[in-house]
Biopython code that builds the backbone (N, CA, C, O; Angstrom):
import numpy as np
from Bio.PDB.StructureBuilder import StructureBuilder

atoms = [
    (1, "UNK", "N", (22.175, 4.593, 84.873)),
    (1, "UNK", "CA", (21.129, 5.065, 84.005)),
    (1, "UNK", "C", (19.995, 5.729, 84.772)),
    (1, "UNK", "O", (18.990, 6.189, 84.231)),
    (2, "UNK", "N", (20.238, 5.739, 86.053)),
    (2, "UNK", "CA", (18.980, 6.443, 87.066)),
    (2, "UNK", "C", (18.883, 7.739, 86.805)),
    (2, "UNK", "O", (17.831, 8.368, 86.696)),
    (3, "UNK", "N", (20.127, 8.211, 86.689)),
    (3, "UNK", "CA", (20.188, 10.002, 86.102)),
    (3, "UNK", "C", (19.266, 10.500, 85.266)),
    (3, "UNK", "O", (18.583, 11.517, 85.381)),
    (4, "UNK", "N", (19.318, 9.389, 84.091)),
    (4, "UNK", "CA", (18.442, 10.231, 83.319)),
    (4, "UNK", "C", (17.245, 10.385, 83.385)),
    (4, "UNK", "O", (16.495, 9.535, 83.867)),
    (5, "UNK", "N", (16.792, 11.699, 82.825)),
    (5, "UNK", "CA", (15.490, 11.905, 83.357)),
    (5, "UNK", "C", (14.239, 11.738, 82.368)),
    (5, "UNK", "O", (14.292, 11.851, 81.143)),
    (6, "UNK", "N", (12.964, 11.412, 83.232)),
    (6, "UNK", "CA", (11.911, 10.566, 82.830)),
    (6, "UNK", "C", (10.855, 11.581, 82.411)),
    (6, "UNK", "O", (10.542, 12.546, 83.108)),
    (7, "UNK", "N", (10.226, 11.237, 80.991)),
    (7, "UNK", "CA", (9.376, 11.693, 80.459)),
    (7, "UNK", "C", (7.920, 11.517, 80.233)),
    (7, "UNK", "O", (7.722, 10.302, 80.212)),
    (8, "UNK", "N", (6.778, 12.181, 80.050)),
    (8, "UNK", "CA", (5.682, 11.562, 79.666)),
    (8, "UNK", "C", (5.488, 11.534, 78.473)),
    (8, "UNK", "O", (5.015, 10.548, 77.907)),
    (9, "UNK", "N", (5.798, 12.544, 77.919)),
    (9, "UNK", "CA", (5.813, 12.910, 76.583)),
    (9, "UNK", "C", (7.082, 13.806, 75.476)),
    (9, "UNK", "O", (7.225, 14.998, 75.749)),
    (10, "UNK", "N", (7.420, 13.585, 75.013)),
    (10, "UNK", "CA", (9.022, 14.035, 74.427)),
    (10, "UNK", "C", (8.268, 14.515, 72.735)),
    (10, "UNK", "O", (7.747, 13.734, 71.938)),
    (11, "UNK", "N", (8.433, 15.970, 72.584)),
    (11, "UNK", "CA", (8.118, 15.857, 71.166)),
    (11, "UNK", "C", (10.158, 16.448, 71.218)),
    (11, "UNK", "O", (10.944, 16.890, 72.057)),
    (12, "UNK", "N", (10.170, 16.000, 69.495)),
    (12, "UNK", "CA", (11.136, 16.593, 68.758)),
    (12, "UNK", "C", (11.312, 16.976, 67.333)),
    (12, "UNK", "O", (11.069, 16.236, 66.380)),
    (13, "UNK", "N", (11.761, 18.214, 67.268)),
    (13, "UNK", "CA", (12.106, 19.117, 66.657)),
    (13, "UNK", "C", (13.138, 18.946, 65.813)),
    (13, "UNK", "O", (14.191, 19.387, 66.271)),
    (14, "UNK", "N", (13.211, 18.487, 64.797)),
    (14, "UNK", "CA", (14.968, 18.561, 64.074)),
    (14, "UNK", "C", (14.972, 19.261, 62.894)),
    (14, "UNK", "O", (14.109, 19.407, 62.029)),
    (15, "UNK", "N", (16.531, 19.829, 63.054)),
    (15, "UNK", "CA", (16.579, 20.441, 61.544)),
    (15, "UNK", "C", (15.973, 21.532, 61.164)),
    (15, "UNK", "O", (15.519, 21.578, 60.021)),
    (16, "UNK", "N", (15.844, 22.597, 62.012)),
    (16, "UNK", "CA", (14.884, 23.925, 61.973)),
    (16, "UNK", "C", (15.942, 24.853, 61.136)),
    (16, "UNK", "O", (15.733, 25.374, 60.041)),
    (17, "UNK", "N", (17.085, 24.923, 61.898)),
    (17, "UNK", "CA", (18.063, 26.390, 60.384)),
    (17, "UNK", "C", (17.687, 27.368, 61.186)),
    (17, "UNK", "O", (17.215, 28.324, 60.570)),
    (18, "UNK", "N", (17.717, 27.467, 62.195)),
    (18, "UNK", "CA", (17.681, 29.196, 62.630)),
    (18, "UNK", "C", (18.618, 29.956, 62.399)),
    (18, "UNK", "O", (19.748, 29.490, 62.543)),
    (19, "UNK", "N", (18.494, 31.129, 62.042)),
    (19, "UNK", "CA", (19.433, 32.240, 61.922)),
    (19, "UNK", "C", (19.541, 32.533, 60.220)),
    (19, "UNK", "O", (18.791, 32.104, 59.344)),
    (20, "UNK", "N", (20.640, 33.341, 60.094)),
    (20, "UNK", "CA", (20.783, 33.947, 58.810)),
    (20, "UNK", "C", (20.036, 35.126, 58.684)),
    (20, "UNK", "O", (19.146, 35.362, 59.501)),
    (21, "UNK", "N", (20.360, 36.127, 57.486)),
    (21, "UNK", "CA", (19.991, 37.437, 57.249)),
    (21, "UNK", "C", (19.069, 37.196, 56.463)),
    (21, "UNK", "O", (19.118, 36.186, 55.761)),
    (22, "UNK", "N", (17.800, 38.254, 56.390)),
    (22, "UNK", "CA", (17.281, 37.886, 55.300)),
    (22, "UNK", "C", (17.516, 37.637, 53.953)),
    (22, "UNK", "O", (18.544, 38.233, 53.630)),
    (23, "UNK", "N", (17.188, 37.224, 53.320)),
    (23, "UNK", "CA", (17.055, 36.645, 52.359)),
    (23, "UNK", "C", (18.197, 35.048, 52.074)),
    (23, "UNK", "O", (18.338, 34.429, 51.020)),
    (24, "UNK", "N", (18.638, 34.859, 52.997)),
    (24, "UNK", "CA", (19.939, 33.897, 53.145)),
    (24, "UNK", "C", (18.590, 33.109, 54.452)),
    (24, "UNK", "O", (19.654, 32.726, 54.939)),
    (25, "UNK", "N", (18.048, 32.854, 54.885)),
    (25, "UNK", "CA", (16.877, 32.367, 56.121)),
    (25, "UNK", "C", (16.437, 31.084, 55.807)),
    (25, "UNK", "O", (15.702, 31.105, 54.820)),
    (26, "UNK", "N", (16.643, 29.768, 56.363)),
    (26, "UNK", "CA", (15.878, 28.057, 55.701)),
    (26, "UNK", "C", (14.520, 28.426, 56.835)),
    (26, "UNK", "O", (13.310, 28.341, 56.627)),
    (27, "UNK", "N", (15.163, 28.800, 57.911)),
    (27, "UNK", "CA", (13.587, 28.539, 58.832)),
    (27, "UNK", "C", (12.706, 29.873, 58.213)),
    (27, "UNK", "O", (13.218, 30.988, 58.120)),
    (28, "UNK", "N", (11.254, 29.564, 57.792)),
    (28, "UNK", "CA", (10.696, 30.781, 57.700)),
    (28, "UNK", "C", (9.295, 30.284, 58.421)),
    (28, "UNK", "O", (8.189, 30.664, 58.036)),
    (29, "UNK", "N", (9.466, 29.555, 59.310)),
    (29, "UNK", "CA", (7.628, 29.043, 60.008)),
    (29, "UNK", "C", (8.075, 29.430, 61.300)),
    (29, "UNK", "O", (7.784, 28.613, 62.173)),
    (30, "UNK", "N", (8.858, 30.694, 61.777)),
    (30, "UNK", "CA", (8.820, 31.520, 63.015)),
    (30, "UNK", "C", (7.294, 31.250, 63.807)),
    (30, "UNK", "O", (6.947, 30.568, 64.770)),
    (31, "UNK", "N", (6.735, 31.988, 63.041)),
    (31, "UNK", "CA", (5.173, 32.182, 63.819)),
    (31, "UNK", "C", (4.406, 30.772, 64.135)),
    (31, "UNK", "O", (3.485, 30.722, 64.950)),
    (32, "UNK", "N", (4.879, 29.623, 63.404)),
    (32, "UNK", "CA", (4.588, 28.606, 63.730)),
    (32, "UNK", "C", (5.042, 27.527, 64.536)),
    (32, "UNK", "O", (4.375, 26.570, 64.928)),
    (33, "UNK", "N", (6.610, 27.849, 64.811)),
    (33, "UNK", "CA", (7.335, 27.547, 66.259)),
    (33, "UNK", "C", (6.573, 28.541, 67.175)),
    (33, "UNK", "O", (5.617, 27.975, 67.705)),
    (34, "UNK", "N", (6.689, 29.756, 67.504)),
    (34, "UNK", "CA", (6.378, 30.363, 68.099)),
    (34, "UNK", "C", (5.035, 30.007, 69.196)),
    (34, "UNK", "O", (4.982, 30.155, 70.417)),
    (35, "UNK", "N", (4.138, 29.553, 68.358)),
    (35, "UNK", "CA", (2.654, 28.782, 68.678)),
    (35, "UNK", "C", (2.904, 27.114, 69.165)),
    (35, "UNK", "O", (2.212, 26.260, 69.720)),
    (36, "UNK", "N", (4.317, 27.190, 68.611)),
    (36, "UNK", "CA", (3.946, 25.293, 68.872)),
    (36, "UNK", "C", (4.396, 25.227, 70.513)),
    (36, "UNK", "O", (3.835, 24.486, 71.321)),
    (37, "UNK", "N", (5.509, 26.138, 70.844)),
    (37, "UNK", "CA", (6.405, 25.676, 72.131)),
    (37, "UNK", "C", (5.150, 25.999, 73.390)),
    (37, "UNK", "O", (5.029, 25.089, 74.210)),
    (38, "UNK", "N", (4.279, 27.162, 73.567)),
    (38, "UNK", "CA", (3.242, 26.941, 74.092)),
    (38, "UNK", "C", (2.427, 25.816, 74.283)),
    (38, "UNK", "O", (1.896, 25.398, 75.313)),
    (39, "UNK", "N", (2.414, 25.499, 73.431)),
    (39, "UNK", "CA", (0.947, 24.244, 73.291)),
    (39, "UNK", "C", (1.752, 23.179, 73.847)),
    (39, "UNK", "O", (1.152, 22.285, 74.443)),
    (40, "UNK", "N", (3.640, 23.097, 73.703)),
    (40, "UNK", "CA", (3.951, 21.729, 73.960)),
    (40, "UNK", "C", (3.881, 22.255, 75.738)),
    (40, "UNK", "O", (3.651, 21.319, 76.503)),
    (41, "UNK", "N", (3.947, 22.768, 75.983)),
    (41, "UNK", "CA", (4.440, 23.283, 77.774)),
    (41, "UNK", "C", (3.061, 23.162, 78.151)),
    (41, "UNK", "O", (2.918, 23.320, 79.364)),
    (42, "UNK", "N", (1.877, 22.909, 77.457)),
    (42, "UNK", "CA", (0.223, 22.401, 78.273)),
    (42, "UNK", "C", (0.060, 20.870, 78.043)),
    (42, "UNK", "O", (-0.911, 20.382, 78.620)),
    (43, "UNK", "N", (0.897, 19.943, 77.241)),
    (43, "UNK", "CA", (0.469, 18.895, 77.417)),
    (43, "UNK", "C", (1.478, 17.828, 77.860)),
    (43, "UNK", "O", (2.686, 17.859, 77.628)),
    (44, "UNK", "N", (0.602, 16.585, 78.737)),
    (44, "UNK", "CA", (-0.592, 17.298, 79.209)),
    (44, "UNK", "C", (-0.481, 17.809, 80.533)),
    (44, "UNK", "O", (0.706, 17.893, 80.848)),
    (45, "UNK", "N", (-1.623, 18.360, 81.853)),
    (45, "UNK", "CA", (-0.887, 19.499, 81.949)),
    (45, "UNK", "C", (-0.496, 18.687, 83.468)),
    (45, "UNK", "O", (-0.202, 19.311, 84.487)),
    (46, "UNK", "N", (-0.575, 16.830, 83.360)),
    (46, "UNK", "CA", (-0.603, 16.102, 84.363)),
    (46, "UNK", "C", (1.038, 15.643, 84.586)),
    (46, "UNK", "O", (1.752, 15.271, 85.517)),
    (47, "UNK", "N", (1.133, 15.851, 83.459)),
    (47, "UNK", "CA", (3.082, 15.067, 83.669)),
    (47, "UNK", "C", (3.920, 15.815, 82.959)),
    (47, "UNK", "O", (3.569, 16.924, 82.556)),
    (48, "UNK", "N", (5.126, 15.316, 82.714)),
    (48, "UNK", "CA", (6.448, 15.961, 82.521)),
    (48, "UNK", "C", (6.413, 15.851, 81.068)),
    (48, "UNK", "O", (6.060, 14.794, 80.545)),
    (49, "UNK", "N", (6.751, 16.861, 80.380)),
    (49, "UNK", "CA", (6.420, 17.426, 78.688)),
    (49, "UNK", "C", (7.820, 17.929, 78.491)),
    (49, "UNK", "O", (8.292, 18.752, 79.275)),
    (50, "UNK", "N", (8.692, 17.334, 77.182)),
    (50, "UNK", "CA", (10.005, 17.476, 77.236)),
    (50, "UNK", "C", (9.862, 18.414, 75.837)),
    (50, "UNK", "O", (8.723, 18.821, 75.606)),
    (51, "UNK", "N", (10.676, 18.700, 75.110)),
    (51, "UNK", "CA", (10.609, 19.703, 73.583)),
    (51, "UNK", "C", (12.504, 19.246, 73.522)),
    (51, "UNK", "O", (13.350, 19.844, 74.187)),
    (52, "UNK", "N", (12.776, 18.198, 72.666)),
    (52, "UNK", "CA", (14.244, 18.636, 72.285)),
    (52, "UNK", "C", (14.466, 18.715, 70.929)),
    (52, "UNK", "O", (14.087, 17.961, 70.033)),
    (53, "UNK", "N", (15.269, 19.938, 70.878)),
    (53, "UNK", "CA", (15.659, 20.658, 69.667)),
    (53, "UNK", "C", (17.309, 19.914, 69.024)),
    (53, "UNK", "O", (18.454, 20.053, 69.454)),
    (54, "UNK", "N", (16.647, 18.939, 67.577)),
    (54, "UNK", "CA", (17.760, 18.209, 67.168)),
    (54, "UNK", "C", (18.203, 18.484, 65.940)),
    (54, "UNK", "O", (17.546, 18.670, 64.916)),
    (55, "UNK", "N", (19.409, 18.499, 66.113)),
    (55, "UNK", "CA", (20.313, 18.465, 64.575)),
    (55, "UNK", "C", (19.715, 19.909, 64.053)),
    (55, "UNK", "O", (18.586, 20.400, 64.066)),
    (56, "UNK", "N", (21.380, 20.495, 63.448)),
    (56, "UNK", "CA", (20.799, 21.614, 62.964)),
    (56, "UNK", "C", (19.776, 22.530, 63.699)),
    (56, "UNK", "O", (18.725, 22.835, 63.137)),
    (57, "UNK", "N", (19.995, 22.855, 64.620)),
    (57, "UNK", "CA", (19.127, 24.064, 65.279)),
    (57, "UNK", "C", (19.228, 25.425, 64.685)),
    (57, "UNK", "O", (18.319, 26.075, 64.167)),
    (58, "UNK", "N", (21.157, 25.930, 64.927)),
    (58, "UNK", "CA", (21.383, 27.031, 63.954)),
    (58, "UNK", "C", (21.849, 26.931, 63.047)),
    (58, "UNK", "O", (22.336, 25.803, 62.964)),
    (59, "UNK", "N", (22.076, 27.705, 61.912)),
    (59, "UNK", "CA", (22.202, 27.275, 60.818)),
    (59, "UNK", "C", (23.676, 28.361, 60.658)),
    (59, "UNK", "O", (23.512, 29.571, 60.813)),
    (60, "UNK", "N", (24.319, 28.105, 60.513)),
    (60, "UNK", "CA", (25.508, 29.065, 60.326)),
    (60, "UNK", "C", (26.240, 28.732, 58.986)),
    (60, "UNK", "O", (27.448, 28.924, 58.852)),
    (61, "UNK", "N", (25.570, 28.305, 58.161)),
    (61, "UNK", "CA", (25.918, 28.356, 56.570)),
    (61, "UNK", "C", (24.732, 29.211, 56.064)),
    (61, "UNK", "O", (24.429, 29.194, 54.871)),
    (62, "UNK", "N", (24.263, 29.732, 56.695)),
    (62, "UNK", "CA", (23.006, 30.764, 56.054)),
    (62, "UNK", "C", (23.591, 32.293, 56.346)),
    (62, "UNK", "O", (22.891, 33.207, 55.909)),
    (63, "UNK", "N", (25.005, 32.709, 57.156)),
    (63, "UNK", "CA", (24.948, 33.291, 57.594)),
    (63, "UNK", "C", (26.436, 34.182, 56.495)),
    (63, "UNK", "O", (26.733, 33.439, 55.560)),
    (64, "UNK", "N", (27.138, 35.278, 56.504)),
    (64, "UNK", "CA", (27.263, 36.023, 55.359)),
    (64, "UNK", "C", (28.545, 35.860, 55.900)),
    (64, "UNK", "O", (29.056, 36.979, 55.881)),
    (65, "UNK", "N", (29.496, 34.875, 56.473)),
    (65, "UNK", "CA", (31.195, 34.974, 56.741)),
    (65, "UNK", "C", (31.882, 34.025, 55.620)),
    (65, "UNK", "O", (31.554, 33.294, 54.686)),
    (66, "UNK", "N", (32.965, 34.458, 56.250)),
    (66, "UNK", "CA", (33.819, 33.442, 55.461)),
    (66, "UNK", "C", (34.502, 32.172, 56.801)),
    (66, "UNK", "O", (34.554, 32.156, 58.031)),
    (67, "UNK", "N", (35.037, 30.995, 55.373)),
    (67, "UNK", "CA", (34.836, 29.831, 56.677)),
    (67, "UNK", "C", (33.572, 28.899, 56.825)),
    (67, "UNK", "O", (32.450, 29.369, 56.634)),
    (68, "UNK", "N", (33.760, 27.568, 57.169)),
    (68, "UNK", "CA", (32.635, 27.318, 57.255)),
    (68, "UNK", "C", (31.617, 27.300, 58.876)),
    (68, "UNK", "O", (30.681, 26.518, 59.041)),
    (69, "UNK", "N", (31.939, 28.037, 59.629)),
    (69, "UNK", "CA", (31.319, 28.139, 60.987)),
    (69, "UNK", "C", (31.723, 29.423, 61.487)),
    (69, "UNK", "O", (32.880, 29.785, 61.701)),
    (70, "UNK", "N", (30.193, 30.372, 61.729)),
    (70, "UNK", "CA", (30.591, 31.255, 62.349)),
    (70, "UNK", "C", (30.997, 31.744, 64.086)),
    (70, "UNK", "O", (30.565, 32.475, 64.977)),
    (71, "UNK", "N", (32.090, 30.805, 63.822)),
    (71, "UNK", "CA", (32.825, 30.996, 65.122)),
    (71, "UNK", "C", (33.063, 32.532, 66.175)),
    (71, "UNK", "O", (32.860, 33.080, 67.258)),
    (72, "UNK", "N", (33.581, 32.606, 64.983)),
    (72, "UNK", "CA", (34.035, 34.710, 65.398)),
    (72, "UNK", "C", (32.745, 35.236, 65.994)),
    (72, "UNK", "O", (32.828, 36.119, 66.848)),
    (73, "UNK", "N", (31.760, 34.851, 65.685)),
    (73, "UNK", "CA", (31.029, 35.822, 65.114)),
    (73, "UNK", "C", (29.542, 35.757, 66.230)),
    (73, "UNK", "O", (28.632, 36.582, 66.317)),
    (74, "UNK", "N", (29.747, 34.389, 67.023)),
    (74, "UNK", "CA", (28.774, 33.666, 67.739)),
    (74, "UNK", "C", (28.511, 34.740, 68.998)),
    (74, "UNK", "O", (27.695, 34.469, 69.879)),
]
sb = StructureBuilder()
sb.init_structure("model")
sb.init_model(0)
sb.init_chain("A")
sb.init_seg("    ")
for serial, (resi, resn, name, xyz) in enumerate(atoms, 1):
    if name == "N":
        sb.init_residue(resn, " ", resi, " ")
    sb.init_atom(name, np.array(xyz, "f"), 0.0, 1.0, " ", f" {name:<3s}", serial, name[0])
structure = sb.get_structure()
């Protein structure tokens, strides 16, 4: 268990839906990720600041194939 590595602070993220065409889109707070991943990479600015992105990151049922995963298409 020494491997793994040690944090000060861990925010997380789940369930965002990225991707898809418009009007097919779950994530629409772009500009508000955009602002957050900055702010997490300053705190604080003494120790190790982690960001993990869980469950559902992309969303590939938002996206216009057939099938349920756009495999082909990645």
């Amino acid at each position: 268990m020494s491997d793994l590595p040690a944090f000060d602070e861990v925010h997380v993220i789940s369930d965002i839906h990225m991707g898809g065409k418009p009007g097919l889109q779950i994530m629409r707070a772009t500009n508000r990720l955009t602002n957050f991943i900055p702010w997490i990479a300053k705190q604080p600015p003494h120790g190790r600041v982690a960001l993990m992105l869980n469950g559902d990151v992309f969303d590939t049922l938002a996206e216009d194939i057939r099938g349920y995963a756009a495999v082909d298409e990645a």
